[in-house]
Every structure is written in C-alpha cells, then in structure tokens.
PyMOL Python script that loads the backbone (N, CA, C, O; Angstrom):
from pymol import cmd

cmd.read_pdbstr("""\
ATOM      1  N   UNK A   1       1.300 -14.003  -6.384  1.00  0.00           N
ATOM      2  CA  UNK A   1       2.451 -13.937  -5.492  1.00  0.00           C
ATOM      3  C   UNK A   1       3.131 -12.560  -5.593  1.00  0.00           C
ATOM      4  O   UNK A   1       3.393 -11.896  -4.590  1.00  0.00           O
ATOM      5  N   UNK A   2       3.420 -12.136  -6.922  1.00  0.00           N
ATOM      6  CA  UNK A   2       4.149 -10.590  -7.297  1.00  0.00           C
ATOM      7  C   UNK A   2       3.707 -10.118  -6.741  1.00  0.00           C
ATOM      8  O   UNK A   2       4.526  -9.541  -6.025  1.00  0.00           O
ATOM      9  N   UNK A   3       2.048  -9.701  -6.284  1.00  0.00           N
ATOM     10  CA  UNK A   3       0.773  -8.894  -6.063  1.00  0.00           C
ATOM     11  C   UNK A   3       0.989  -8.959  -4.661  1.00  0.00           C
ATOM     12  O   UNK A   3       0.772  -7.929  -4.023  1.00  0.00           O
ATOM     13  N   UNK A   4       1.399 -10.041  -4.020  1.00  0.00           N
ATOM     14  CA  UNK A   4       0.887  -9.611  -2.723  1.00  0.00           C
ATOM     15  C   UNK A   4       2.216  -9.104  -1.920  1.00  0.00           C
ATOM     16  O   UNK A   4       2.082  -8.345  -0.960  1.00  0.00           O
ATOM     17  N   UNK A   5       3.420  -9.523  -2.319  1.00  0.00           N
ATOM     18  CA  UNK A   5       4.955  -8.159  -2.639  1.00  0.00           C
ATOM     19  C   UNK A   5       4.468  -7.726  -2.267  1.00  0.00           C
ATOM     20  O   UNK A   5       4.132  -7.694  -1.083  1.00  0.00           O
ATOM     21  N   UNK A   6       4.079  -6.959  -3.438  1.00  0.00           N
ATOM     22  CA  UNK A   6       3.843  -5.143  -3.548  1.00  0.00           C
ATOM     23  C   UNK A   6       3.209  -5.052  -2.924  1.00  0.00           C
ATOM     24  O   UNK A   6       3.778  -4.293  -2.140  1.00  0.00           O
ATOM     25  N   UNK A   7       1.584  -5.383  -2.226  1.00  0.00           N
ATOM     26  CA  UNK A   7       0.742  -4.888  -1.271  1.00  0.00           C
ATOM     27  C   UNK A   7       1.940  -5.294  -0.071  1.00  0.00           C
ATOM     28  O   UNK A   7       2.384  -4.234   0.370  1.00  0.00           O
ATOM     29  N   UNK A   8       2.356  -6.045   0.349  1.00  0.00           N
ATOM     30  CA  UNK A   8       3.404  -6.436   1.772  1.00  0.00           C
ATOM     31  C   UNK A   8       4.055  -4.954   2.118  1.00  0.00           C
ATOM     32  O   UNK A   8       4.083  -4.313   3.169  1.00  0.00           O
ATOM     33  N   UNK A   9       4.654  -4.635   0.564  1.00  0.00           N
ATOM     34  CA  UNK A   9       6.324  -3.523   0.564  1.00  0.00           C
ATOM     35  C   UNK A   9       5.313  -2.305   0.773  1.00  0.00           C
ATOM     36  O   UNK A   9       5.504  -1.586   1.753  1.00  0.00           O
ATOM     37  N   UNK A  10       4.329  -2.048  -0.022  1.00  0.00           N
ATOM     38  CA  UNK A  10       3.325  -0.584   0.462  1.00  0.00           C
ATOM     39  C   UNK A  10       2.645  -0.843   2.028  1.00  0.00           C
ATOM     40  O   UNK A  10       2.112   0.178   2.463  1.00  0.00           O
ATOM     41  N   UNK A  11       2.588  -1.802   2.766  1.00  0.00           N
ATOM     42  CA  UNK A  11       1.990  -1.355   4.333  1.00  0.00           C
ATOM     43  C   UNK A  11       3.092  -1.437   4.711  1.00  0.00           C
ATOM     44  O   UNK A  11       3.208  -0.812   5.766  1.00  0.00           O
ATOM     45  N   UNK A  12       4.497  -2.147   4.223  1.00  0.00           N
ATOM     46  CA  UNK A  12       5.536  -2.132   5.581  1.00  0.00           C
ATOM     47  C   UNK A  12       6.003  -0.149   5.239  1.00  0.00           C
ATOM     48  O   UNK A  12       6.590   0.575   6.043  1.00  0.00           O
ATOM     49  N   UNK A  13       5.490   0.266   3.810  1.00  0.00           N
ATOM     50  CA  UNK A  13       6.139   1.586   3.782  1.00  0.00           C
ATOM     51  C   UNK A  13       5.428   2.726   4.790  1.00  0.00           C
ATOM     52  O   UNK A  13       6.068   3.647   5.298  1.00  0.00           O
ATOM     53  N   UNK A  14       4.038   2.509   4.983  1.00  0.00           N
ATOM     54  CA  UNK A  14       2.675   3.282   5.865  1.00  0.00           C
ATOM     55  C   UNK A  14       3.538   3.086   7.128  1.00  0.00           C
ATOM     56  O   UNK A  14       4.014   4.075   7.686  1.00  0.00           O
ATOM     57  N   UNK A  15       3.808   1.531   7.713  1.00  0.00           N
ATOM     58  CA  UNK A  15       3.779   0.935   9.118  1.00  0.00           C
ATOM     59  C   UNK A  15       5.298   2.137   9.000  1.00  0.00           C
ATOM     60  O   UNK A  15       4.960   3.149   9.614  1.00  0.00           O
ATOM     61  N   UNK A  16       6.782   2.317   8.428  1.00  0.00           N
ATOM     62  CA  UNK A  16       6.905   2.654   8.464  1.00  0.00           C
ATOM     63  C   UNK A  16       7.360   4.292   8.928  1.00  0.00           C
ATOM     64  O   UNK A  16       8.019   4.877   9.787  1.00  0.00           O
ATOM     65  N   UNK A  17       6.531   4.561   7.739  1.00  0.00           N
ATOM     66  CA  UNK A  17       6.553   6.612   7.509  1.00  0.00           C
ATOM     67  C   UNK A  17       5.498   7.152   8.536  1.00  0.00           C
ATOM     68  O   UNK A  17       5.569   8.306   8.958  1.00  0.00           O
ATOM     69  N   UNK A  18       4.471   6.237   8.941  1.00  0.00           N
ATOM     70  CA  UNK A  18       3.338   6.478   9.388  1.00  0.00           C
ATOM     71  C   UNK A  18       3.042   6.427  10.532  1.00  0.00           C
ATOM     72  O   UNK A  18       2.272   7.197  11.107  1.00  0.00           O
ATOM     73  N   UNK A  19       3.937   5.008  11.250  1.00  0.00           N
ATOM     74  CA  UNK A  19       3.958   4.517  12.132  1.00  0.00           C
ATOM     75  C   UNK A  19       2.580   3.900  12.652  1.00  0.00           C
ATOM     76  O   UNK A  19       2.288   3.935  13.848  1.00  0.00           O
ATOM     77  N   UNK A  20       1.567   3.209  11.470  1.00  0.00           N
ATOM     78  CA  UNK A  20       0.956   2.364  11.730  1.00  0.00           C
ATOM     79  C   UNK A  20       1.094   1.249  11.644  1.00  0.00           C
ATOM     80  O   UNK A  20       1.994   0.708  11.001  1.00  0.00           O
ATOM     81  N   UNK A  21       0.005   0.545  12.440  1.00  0.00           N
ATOM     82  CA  UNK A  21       0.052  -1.120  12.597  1.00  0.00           C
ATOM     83  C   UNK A  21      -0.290  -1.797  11.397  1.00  0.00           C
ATOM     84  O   UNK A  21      -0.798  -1.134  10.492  1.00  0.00           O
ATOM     85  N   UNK A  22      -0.084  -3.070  11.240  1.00  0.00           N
ATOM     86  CA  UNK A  22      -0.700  -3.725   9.896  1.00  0.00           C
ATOM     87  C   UNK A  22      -1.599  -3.300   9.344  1.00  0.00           C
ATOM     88  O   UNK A  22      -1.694  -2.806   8.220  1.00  0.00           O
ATOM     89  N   UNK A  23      -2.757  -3.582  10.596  1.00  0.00           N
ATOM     90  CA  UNK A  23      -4.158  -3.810  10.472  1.00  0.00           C
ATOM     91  C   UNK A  23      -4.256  -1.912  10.460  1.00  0.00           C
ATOM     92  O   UNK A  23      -5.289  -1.621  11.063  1.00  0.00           O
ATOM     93  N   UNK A  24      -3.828  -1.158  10.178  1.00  0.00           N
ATOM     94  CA  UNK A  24      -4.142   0.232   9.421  1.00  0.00           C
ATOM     95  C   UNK A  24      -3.310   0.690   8.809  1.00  0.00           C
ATOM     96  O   UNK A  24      -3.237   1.909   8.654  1.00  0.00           O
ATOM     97  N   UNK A  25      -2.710   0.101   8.448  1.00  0.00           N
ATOM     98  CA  UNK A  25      -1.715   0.218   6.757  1.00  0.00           C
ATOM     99  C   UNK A  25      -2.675  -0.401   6.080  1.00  0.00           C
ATOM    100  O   UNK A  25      -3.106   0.207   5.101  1.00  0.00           O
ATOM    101  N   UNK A  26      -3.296  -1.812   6.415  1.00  0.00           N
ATOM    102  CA  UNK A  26      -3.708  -2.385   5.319  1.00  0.00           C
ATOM    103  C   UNK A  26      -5.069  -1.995   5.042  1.00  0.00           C
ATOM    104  O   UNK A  26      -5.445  -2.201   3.888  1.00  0.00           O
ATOM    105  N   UNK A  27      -5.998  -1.408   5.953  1.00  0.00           N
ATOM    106  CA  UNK A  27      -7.282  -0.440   5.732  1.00  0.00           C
ATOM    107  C   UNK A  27      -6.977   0.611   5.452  1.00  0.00           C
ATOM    108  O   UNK A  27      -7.972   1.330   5.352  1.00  0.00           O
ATOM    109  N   UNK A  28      -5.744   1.290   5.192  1.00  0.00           N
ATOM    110  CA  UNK A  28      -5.354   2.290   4.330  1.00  0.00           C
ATOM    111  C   UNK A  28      -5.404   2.395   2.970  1.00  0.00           C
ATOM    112  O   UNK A  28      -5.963   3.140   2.165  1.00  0.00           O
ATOM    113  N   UNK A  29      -4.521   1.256   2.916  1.00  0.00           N
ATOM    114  CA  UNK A  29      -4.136   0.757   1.267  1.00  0.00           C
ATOM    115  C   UNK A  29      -5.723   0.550   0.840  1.00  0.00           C
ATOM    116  O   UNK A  29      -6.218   1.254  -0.041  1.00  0.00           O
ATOM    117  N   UNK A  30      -6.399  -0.358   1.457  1.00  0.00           N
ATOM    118  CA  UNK A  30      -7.833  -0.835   1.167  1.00  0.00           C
ATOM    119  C   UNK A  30      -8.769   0.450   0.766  1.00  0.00           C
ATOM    120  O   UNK A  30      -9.257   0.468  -0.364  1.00  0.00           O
ATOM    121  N   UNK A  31      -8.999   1.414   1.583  1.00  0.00           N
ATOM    122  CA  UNK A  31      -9.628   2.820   0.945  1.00  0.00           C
ATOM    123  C   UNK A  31      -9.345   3.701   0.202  1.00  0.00           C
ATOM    124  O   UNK A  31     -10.254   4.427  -0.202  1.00  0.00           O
ATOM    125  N   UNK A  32      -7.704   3.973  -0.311  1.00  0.00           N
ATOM    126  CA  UNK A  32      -7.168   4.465  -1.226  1.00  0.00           C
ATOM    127  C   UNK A  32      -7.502   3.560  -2.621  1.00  0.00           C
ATOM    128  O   UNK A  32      -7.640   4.175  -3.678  1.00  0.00           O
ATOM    129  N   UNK A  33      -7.622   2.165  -2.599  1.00  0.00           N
ATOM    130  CA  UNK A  33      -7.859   1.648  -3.477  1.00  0.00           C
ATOM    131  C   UNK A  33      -9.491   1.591  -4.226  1.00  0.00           C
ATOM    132  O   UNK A  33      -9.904   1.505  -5.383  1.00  0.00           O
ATOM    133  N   UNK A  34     -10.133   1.693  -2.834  1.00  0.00           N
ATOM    134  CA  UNK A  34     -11.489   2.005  -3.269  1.00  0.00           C
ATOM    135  C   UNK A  34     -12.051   3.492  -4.143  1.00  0.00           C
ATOM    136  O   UNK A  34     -12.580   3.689  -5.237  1.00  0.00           O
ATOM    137  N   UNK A  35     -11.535   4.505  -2.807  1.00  0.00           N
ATOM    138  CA  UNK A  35     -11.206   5.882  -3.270  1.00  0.00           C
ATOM    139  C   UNK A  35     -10.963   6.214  -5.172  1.00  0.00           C
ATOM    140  O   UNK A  35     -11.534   6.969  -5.958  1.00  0.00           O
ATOM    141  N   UNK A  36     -10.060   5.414  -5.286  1.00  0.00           N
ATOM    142  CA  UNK A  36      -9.549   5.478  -6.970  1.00  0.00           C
ATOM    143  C   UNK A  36      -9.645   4.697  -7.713  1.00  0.00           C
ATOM    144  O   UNK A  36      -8.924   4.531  -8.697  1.00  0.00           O
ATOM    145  N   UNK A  37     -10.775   3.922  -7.299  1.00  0.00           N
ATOM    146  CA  UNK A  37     -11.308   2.582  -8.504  1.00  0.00           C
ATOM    147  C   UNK A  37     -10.833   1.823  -9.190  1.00  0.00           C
ATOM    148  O   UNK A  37     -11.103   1.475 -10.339  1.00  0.00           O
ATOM    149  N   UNK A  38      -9.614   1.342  -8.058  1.00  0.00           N
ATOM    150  CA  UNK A  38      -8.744   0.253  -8.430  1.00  0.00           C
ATOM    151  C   UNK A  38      -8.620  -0.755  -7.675  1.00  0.00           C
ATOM    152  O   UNK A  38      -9.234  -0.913  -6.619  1.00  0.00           O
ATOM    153  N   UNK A  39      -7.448  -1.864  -8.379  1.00  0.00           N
ATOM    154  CA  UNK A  39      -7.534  -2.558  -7.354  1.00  0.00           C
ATOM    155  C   UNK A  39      -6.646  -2.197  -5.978  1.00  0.00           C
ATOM    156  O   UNK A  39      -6.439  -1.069  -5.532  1.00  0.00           O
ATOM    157  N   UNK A  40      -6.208  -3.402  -5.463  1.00  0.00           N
ATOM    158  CA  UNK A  40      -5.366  -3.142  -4.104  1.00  0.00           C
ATOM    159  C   UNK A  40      -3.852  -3.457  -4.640  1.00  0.00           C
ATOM    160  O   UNK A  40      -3.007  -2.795  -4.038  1.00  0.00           O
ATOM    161  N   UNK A  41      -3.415  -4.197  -5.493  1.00  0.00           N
ATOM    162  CA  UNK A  41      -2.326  -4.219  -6.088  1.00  0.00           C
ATOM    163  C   UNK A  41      -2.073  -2.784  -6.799  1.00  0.00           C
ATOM    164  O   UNK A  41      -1.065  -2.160  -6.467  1.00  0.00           O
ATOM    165  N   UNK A  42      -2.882  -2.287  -7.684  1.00  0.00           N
ATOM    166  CA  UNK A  42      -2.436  -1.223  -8.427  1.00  0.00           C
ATOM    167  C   UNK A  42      -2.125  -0.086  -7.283  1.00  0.00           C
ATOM    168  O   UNK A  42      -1.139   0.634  -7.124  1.00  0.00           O
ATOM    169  N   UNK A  43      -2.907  -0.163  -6.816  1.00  0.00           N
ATOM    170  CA  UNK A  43      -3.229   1.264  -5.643  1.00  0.00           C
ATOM    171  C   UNK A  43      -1.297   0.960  -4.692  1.00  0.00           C
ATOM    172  O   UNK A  43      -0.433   1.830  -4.801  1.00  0.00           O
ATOM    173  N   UNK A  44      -1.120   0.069  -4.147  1.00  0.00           N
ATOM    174  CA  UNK A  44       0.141  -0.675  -3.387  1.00  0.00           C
ATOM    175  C   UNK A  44       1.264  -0.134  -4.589  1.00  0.00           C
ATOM    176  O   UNK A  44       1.897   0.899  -4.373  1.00  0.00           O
ATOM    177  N   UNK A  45       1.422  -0.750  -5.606  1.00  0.00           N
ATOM    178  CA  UNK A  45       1.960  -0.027  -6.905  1.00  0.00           C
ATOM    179  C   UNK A  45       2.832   1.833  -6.681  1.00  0.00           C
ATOM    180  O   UNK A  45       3.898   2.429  -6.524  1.00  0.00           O
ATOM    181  N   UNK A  46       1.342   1.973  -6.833  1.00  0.00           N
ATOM    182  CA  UNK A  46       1.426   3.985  -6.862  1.00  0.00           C
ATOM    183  C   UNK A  46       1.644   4.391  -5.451  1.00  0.00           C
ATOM    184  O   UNK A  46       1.912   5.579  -5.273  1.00  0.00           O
ATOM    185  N   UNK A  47       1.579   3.658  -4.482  1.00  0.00           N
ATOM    186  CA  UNK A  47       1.993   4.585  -3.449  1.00  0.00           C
ATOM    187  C   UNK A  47       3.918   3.630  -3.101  1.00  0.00           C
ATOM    188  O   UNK A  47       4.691   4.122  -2.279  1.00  0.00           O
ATOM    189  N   UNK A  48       4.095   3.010  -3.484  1.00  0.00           N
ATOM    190  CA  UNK A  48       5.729   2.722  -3.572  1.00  0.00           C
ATOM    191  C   UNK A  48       6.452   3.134  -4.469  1.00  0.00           C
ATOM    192  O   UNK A  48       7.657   3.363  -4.368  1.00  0.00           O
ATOM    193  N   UNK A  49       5.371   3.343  -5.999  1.00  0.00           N
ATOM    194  CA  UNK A  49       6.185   4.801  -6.940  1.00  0.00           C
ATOM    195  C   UNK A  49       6.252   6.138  -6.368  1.00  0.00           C
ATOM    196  O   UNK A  49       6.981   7.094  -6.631  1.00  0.00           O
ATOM    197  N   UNK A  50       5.024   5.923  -5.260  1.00  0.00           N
ATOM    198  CA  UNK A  50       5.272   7.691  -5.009  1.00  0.00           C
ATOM    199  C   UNK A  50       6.041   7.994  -3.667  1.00  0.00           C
ATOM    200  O   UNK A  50       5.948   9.118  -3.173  1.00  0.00           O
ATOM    201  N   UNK A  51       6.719   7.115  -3.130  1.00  0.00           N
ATOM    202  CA  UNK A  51       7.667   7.101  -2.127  1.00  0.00           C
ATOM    203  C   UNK A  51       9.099   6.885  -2.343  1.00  0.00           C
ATOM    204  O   UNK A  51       9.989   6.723  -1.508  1.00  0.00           O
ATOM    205  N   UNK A  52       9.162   6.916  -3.794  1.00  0.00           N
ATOM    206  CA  UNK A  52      10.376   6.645  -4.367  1.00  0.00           C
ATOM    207  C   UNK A  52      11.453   5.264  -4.274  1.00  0.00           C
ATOM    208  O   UNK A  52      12.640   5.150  -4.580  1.00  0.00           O
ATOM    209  N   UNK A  53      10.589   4.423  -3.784  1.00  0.00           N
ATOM    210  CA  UNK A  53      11.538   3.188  -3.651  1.00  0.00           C
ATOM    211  C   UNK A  53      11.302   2.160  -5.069  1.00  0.00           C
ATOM    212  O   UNK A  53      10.486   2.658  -5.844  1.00  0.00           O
ATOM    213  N   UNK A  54      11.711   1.209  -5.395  1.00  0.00           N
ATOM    214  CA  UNK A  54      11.850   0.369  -6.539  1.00  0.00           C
ATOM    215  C   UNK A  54      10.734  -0.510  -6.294  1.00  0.00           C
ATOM    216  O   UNK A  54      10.484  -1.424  -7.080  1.00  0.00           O
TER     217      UNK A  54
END
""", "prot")
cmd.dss("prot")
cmd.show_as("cartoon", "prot")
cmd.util.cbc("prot")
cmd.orient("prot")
C-alpha cells in the first residue's frame, strides 16, 4: 500500500512538471527503474527526493 503512494505521488509529480499523461509518467517511472536496476518503488522514491517534496 506505502509502495504504491509513492509510485501514485512520483507520476502525479512527471503528469505534473512534465505535463504527461498517466500512461507516460508511468512508462517513465517504469524505464528509469529498469535503467537503474531497481525496483519501481525505489526508483518513485528518488525521483520525489529529487524534486524536493516529502
């Protein structure tokens, strides 16, 4: 449940800053996570630490 938060709060931050749709926030998050050999929670994690929100 925590896990999927944080993946929710990192695409609404993409849909956002980015002004993409779900469905490419969340194939965002999905290749950054691949990209860095993690999961999709951790990856969701580091990009809401690195946008400065809580």
């Amino acid at each position: 449940m925590a896990e999927q938060k944080t993946i929710n709060r990192a695409k609404l931050l993409f849909m956002q800053q980015l002004k993409y749709n779900e469905s490419q926030a969340h194939r965002t998050l999905q290749k950054q996570a691949m990209d860095q050999k993690v999961s999709l929670a951790e990856m969701a994690g580091l990009v809401i630490k690195a946008s400065g929100s809580k």
